[in-house]
Residue, then its C-alpha position, 0 to 999 in steps of 0.5 A: x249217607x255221604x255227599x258233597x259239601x259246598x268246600x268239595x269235601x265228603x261229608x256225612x250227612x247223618x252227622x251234619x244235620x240235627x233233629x228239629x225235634x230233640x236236637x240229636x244228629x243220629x238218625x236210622x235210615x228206613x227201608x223206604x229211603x227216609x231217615x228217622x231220629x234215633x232218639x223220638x223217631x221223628x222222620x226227617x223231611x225228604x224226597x224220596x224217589x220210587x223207582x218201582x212200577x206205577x200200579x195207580x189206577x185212575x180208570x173205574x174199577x178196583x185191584x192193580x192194573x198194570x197198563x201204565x207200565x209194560x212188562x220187564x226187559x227179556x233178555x232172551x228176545x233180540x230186542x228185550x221184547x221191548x217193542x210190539x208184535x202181531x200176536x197170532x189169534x184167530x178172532x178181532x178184539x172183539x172175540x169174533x172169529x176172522x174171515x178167511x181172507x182177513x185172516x190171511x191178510x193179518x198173517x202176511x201183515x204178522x210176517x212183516x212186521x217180524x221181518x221189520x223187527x230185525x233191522x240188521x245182521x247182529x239182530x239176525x244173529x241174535x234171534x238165531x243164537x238166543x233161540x238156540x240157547x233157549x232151546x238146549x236151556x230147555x232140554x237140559x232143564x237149566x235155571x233161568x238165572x244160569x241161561x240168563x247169564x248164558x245169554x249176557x255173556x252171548x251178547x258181550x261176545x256179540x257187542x265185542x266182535x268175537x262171534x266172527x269166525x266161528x259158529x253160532x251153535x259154538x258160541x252159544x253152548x261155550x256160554x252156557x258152559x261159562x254159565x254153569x261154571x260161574x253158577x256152580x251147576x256142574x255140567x261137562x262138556x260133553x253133557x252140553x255137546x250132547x245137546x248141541x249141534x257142535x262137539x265138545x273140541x270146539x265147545x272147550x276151544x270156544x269157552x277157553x277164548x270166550x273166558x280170556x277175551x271177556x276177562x271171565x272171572x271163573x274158578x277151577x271146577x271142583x270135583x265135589x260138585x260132580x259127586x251129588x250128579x254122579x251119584x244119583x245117575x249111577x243109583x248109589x246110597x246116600x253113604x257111598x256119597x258121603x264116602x265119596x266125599x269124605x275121600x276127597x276132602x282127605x285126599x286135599x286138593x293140591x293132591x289132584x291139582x293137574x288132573x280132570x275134576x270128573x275122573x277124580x269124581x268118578x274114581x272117589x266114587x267107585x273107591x267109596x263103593x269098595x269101601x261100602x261094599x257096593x260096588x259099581x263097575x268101571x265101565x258103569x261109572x266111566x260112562x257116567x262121568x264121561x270119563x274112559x275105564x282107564x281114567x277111571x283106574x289111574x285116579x283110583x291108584x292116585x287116590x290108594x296111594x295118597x291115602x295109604x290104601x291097598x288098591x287091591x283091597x282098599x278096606x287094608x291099609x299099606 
């Protein structure tokens, strides 16, 4: 561990201090933050901190409690979820049922204080947004890390102004497109306007600003990534996947460097489906990828010809 000696200078302090014990100055530093001689084990004196849950309980009872603590931050409510709600139940903490008119009066005093969580615009702006996000999360059954992330990059947008301009439902898709780039969950841009209340124009337009605003360190998409996706939606074998692999790792990437990672995906399919003898059409492997029939023939050309490939018989070599 290095710190600071009285001299400003970095010292270590493994190295500073000795073993009471047998006088060695070499010492192994514990899971739990205590630092044990190398030589007789003895743990060094110190104070450590623990930043995890308090889960004493000091009431009767056995088992952990959790009441001294509150739940972790969500980042999907405008407010992390930190503050206190109304929760809807039909019956007092006791578990007798409620009036009618109390129930109606503990309903009006629920809308309220939801109104008084959202305390300005940006709040407002959140609760929209991060529901949205939630929602098209859902429906396209993304991990929690990748909407998580989804819903940082949202709030950096918001915290930087650069929400203004431009539709909420925009924004949120262009983050969960970053989202999925930056987590290797390969996903069109057409895939998530489906889901989305904006097209693939503005998703694309919104997510090359968002990128360059935010300073967004993501990589060029590649097309093994949609290979695996492809493959099962079309229904192919395990082989004509391999193949369709192989293919592009011959080919190399500086080959296809200014061309769409989908068609070239769908077009090593639909070569390795030749070459397996199973086949699929152009028009069944464009509509997977999302890509046109015409795409689909240019990269298949590009690919015969990198290759040395007959494209009337690519089983014959030219």
């Amino acid at each position: 561990m290095m710190v600071q000696n009285e001299n400003d200078e970095t010292v270590d302090v493994q190295q500073e201090i000795s073993c009471s014990d047998c006088g060695c100055k070499k010492f192994n530093e514990e899971s739990d933050g205590y630092f044990s001689c190398q030589d007789c084990g003895l743990v060094r004196e110190n104070m450590v901190f623990d930043y995890g849950p308090d889960w004493r309980k000091f009431s009767d009872g056995q088992g952990q409690d959790s009441e001294r603590h509150g739940p972790a931050k969500d980042i999907f409510q405008h407010d992390y979820g930190i503050t206190t709600e109304i929760a809807p139940s039909r019956k007092d903490g006791t578990g007798v049922s409620l009036s009618s008119a109390s129930n109606s009066r503990w309903n009006r005093l629920r809308r309220l204080d939801n109104k008084g969580r959202i305390r300005n615009a940006t709040e407002r702006n959140l609760v929209t947004a991060l529901s949205e996000l939630k929602r098209i999360a859902s429906s396209m059954s993304f991990p929690k890390p990748v909407a998580q992330d989804a819903a940082f990059i949202y709030r950096k947008a918001v915290e930087q102004k650069l929400i203004r301009g431009r539709s909420i439902e925009g924004v949120v898709a262009a983050s969960l497109y970053a989202a999925c780039r930056m987590h290797n969950n390969p996903r069109t841009l057409d895939d998530i306007g489906k889901h989305s209340r904006t097209g693939r124009k503005e998703i694309g337009r919104t997510y090359r600003f968002l990128r360059r605003q935010l300073n967004l360190q993501i990589g060029l998409a590649s097309p093994q990534e949609y290979i695996p996706r492809f493959c099962d939606q079309l229904g192919v074998s395990l082989s004509v996947q391999s193949e369709a692999q192989r293919i592009l790792e011959d080919v190399g990437s500086e080959a296809m460097v200014s061309r769409g990672p989908t068609g070239i995906a769908a077009a090593s399919i639909y070569l390795s489906g030749m070459l397996q003898d199973n086949t699929r059409t152009q028009r069944e492997v464009a509509t997977v990828a999302g890509v046109t029939e015409v795409t689909i023939r240019n990269r298949f050309k590009e690919l015969c010809e990198v290759l040395g490939l007959n494209p009337d018989n690519p089983k014959e070599k030219i």
